[in-house]
N, C-alpha and C positions, 0 to 999 in steps of 0.2 A: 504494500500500500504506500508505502515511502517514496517508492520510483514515481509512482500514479500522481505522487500531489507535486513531486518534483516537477515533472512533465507538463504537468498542468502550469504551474508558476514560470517555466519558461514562455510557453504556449501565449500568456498572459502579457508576459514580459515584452515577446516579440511583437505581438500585436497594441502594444502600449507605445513601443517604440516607432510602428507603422504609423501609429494615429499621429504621432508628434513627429514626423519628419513628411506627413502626406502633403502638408499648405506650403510649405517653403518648396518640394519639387514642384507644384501644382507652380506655384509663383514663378518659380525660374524658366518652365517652359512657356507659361504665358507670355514672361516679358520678350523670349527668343521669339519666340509667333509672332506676334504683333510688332517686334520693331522688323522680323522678315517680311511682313504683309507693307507695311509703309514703303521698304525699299523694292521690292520687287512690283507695287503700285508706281513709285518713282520710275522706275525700271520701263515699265510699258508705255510710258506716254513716249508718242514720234517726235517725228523733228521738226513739226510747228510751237511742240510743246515744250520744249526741252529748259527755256529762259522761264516756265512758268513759277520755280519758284519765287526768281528775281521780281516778278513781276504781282509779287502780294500771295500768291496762291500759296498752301501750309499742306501738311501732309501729318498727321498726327496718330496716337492711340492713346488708348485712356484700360488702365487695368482696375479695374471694380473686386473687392470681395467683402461678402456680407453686406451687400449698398453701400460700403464705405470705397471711396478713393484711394486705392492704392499708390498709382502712380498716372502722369499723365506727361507724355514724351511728342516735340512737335519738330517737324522738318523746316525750318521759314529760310529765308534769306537773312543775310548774317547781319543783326544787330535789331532784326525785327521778333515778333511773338506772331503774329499773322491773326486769325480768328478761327483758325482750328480748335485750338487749347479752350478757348471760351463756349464753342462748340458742343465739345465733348465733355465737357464740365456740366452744362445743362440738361444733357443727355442722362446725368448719374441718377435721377429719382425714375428714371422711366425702366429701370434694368431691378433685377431679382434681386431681394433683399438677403437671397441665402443663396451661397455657392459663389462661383466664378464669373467671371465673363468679362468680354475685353471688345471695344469699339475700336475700328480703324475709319477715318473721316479726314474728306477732303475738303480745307475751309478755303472760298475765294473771294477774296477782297482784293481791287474793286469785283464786284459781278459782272462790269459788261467786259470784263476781259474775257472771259472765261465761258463754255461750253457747259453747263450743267450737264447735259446729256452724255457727253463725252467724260468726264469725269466718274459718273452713274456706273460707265461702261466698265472702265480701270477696275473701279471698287468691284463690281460684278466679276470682271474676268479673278482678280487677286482672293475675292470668297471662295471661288473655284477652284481654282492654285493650290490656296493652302488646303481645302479640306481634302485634294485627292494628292497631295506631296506634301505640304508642312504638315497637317499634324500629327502624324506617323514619326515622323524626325525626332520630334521633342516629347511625346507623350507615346506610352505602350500600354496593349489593354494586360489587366492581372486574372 
């Protein structure tokens, strides 16, 4: 019976251990996800688009857990904030109050530079991206 309760308090052990190291792996491959999703979104625009950072447009992601703001990471031209970050900052009461989840958003300011539709598209192609290549990368099922 000695062995039985030893077993068990490893069993116990290991699974105490699981729960206390699951939110920091969870966190660390969200953060790789999502700043992979902003550059490989960067990535896909052509070569009309290519000056659109310089030209106001942001490229951002915002990492949520438990409805709390984890972090919030923005692409802009160098000395600016752009309006991505305030974007995805608004965004945080509309997302699950329990668990993960992480926004990738394209902010453009001004508007009339910029193509919403075309922009739509990036973000569409890069959800695609990563669900059938990045998140296998960074996360594995148990």
């Amino acid at each position: 019976m000695k062995h039985l309760k030893k077993n068990s308090e490893k069993i116990d052990g290991a699974f105490s251990r699981f729960r206390a190291a699951k939110d920091e792996v969870i966190r660390r491959g969200m953060y790789k996800l999502l700043e992979e999703a902003v550059q490989y979104a960067l990535m896909m625009h052509d070569e009309r688009h290519q000056k659109h950072v310089e030209m106001g447009d942001t490229y951002g992601w915002m990492l949520v857990h438990n409805g709390a703001i984890e972090e919030v990471a923005v692409v802009a031209a160098p000395g600016e904030q752009g309006d991505a970050a305030d974007g995805l900052k608004s965004k945080a009461s509309e997302l699950p109050k329990n668990g993960w989840a992480g926004i990738v958003m394209a902010g453009m300011r001004p508007s009339s530079y910029f193509a919403v539709s075309y922009e739509e598209d990036i973000l569409s192609t890069t959800a695609g991206y990563l669900k059938w290549n990045g998140f296998n990368k960074y996360f594995r099922q148990l």
